[in-house]
DSSP file (Angstrom, degrees, kcal/mol; ACC not computed):
  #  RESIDUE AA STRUCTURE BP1 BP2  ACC     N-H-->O    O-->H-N    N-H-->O    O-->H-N    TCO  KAPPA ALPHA  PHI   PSI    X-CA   Y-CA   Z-CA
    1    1 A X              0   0    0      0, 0.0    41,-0.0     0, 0.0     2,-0.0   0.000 360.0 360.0 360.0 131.8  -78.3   33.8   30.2
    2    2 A X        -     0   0    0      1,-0.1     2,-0.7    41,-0.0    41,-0.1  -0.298 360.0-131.7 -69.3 143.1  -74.4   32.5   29.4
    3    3 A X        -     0   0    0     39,-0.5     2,-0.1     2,-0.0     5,-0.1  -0.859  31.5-141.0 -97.2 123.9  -73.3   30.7   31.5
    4    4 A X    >   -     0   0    0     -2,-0.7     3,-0.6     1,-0.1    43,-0.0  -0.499  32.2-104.7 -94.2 150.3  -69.1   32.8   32.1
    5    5 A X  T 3> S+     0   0    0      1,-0.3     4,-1.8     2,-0.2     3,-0.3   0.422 112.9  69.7 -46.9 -27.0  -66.1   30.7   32.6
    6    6 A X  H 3> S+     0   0    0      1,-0.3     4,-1.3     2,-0.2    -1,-0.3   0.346 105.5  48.4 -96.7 -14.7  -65.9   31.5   36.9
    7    7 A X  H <4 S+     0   0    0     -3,-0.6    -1,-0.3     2,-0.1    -2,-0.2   0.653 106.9  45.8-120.7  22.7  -69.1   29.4   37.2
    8    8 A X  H >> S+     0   0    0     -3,-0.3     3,-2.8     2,-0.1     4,-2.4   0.757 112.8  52.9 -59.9 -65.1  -68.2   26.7   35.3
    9    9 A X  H 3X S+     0   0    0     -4,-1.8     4,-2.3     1,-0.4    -3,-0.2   0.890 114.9  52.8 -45.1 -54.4  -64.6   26.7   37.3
   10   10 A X  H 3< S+     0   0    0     -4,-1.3    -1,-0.4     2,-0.2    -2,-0.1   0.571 107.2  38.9 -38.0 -26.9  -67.0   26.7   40.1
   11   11 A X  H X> S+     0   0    0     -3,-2.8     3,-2.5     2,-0.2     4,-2.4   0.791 113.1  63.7-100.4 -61.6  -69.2   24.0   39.5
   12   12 A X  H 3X S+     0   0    0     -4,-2.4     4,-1.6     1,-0.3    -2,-0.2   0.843 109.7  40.1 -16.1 -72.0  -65.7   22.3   38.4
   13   13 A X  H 3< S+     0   0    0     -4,-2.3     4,-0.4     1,-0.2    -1,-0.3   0.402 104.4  64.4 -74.9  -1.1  -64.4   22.7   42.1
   14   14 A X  H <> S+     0   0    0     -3,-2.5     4,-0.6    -5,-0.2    -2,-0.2   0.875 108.2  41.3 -79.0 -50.2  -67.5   21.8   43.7
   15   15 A X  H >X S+     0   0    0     -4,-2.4     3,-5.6     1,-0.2     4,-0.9   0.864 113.6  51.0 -52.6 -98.1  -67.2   18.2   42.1
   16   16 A X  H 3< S+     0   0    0     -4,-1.6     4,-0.3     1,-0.3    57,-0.3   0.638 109.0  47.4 -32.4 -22.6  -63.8   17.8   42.7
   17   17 A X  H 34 S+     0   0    0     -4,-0.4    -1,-0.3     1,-0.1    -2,-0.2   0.578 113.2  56.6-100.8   8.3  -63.8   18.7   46.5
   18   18 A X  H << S+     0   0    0     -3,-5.6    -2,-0.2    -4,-0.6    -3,-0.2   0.635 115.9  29.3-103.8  -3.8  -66.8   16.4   46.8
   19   19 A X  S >X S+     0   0    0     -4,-0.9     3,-2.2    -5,-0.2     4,-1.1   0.125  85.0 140.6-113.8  10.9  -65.4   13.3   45.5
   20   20 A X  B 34 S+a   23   0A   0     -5,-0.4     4,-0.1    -4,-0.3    52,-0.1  -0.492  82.0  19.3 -54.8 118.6  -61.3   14.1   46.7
   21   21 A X  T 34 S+     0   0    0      2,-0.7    -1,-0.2    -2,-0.3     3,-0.1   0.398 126.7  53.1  87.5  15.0  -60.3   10.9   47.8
   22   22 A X  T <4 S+     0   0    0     -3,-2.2     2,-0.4     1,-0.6    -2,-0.2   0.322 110.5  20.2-128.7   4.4  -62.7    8.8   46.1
   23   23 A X  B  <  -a   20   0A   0     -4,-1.1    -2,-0.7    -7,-0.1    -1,-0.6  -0.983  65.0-149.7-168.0 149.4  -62.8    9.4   43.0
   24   24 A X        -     0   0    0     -2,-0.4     2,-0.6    -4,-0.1    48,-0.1  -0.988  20.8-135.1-136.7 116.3  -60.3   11.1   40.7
   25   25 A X  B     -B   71   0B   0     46,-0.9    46,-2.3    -2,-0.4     2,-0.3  -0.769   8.0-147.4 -83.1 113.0  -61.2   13.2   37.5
   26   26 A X    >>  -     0   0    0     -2,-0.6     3,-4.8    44,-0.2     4,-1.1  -0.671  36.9-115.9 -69.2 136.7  -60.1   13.6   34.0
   27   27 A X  H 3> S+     0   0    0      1,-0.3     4,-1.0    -2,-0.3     3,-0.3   0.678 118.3  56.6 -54.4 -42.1  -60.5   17.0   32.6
   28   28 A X  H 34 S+     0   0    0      2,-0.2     4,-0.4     1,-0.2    -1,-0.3   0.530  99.0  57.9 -37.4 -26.2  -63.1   15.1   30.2
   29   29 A X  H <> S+     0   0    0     -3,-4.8     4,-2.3     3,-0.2    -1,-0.2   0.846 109.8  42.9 -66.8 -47.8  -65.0   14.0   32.9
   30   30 A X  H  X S+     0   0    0     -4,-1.1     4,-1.0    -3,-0.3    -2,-0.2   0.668 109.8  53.6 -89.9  -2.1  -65.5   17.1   33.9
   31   31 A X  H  < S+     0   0    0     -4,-1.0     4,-0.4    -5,-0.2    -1,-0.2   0.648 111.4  47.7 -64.5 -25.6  -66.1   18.8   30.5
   32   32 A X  H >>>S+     0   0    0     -4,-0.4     4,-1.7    -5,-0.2     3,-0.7   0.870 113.5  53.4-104.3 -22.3  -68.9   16.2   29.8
   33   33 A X  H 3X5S+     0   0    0     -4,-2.3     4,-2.0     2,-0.2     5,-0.3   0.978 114.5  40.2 -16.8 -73.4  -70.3   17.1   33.7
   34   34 A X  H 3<5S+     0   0    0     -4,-1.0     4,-0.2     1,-0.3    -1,-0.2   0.482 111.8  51.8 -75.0 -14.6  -70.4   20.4   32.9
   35   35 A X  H <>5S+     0   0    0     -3,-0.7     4,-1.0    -4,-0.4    -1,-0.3   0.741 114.0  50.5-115.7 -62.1  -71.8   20.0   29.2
   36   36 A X  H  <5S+     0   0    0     -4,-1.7    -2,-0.2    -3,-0.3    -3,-0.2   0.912 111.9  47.4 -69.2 -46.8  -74.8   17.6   31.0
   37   37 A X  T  <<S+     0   0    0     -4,-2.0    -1,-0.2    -5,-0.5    -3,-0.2   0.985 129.7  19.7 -74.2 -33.0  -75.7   20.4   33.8
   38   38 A X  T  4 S-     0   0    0     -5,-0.3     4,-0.4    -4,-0.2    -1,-0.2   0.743 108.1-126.3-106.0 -28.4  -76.0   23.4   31.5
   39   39 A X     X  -     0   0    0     -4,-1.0     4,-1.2     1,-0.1    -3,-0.1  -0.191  36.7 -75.2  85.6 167.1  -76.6   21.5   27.9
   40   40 A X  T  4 S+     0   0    0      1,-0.3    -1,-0.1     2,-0.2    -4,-0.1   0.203 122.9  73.9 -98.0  25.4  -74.6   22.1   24.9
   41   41 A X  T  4 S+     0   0    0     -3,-0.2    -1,-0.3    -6,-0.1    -2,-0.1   0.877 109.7  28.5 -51.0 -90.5  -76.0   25.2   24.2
   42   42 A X  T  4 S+     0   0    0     -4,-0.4   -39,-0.5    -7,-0.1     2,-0.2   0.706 113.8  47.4 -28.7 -60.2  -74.1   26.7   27.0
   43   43 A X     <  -     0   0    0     -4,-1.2     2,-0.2    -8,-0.1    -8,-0.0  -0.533  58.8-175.8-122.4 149.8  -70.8   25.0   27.8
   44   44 A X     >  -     0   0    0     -2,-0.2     4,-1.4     1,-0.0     5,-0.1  -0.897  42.3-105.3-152.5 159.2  -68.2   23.9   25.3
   45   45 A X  H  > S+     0   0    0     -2,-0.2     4,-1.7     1,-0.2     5,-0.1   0.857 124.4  48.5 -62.4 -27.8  -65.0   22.0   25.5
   46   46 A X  H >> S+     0   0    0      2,-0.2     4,-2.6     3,-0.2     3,-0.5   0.959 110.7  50.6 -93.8 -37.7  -62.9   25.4   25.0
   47   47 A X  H 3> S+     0   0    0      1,-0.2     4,-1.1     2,-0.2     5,-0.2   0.927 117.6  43.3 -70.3 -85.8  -65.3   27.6   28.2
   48   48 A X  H 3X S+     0   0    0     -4,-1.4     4,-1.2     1,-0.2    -1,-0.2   0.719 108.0  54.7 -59.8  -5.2  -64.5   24.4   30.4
   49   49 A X  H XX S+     0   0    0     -4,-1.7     4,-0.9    -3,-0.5     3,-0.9   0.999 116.7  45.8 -49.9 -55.7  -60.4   24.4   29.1
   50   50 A X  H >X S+     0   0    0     -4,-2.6     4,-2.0     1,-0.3     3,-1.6   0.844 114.6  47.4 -46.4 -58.7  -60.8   28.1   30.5
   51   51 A X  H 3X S+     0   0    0     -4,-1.1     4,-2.1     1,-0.3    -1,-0.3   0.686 106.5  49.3 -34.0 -64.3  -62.4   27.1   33.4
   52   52 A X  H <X S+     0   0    0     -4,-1.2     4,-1.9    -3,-0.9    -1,-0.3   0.476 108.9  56.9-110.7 -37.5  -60.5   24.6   34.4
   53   53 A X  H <X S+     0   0    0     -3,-1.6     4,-4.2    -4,-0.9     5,-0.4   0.854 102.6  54.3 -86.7 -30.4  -57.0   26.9   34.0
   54   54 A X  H  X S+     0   0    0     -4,-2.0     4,-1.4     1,-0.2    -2,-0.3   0.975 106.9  51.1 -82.0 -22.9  -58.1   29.5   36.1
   55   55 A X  H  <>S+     0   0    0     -4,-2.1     6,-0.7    -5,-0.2     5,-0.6   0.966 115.7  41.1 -40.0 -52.7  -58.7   26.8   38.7
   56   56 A X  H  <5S+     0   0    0     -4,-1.9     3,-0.2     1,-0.2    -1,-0.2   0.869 115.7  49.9 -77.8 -27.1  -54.9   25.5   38.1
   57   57 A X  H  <5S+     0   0    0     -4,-4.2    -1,-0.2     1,-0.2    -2,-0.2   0.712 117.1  47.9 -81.4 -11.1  -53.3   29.4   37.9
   58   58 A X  T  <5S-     0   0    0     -4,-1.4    -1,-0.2    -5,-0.4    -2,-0.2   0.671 111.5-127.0 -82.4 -15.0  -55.2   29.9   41.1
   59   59 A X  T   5S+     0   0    0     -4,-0.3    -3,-0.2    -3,-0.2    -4,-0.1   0.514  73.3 121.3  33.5  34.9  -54.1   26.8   42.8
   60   60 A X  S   <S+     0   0    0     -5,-0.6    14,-0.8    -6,-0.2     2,-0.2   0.747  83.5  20.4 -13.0 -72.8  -57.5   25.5   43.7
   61   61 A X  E    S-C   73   0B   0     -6,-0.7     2,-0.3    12,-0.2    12,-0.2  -0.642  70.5-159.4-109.1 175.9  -56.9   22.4   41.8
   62   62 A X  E     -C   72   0B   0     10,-2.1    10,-1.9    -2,-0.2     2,-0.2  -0.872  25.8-112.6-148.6 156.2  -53.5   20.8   40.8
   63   63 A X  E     -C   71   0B   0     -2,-0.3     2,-0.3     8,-0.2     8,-0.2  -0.409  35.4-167.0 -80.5 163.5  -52.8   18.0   37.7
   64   64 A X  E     -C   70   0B   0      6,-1.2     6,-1.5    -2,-0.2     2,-0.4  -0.855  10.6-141.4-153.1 159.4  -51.7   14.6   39.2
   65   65 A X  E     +C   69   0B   0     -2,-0.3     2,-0.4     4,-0.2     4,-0.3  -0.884  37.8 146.1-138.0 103.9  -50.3   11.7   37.2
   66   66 A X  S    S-     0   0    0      2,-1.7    -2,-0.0    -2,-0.4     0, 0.0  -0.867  91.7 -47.3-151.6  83.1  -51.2    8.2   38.0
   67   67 A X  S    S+     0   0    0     -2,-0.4     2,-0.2     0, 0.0    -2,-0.1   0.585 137.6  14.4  71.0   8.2  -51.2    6.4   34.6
   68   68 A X  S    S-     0   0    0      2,-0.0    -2,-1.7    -4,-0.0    -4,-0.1  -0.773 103.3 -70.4 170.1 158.7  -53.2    9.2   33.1
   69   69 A X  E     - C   0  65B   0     -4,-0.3     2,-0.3    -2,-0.2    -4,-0.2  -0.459  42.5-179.4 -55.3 141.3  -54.1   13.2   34.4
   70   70 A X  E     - C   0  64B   0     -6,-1.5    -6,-1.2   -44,-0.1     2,-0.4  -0.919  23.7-145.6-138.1 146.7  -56.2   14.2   37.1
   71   71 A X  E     +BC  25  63B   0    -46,-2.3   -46,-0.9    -2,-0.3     2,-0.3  -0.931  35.6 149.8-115.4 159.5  -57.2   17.1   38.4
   72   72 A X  E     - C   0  62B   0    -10,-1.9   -10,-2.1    -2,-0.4     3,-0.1  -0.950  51.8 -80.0-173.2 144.1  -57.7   17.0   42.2
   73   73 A X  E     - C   0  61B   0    -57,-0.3   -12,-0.2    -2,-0.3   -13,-0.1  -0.273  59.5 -97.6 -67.9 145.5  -57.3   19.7   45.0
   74   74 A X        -     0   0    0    -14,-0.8     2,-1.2     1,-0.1    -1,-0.2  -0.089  43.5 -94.4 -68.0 160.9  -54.1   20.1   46.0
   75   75 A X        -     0   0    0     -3,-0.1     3,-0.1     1,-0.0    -1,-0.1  -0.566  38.8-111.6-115.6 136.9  -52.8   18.4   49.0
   76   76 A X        -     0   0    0     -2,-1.2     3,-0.4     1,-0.1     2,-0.3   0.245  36.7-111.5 -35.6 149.5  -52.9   20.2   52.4
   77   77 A X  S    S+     0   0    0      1,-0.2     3,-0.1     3,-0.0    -1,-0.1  -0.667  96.0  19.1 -80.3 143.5  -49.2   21.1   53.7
   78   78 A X  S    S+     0   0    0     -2,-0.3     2,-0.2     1,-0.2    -1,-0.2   0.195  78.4 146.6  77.7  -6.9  -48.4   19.1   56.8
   79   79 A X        -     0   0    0     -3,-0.4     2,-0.5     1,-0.1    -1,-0.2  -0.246  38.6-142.6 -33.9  98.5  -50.6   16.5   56.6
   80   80 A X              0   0    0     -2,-0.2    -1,-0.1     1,-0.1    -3,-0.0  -0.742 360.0 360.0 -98.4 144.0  -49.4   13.2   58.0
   81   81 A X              0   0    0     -2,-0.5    -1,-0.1     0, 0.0    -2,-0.0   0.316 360.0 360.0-127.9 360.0  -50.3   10.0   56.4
């Protein structure tokens, strides 16, 4: 069975909202994640680009820029730190 773009983007956001504030991902990190859990049969660099956009047009996840890209869940409004 193919594996469609909305569960990769899933899988995508599962990582990232279990490692938010420890760990930071590059969209490569999470291509070659997602390429080890289904095998390269399945998953390709262009099905996780997709992925990975409807995550950002959704505003699920957000890019961050700290000396390279990350993607990372966006950060809660009101929050004091």
């Amino acid at each position: 069975m193919a594996v469609t773009k909305e569960e990769v983007a899933e899988a995508i956001y599962e990582i990232v909202k279990e490692y938010q504030g420890k760990k930071k991902f590059k969209a490569s990190d999470l291509t070659k994640a997602m390429i080890q859990k289904y095998g390269e049969a399945e998953v390709d660099k262009k099905l996780c680009k997709a992925a990975i956009r409807i995550l950002m047009d959704s505003g699920r996840c957000v890019y961050t820029y700290f000396g390279g890209s990350f993607i990372e869940l966006p950060p809660e409004e009101g929050v004091e730190r």
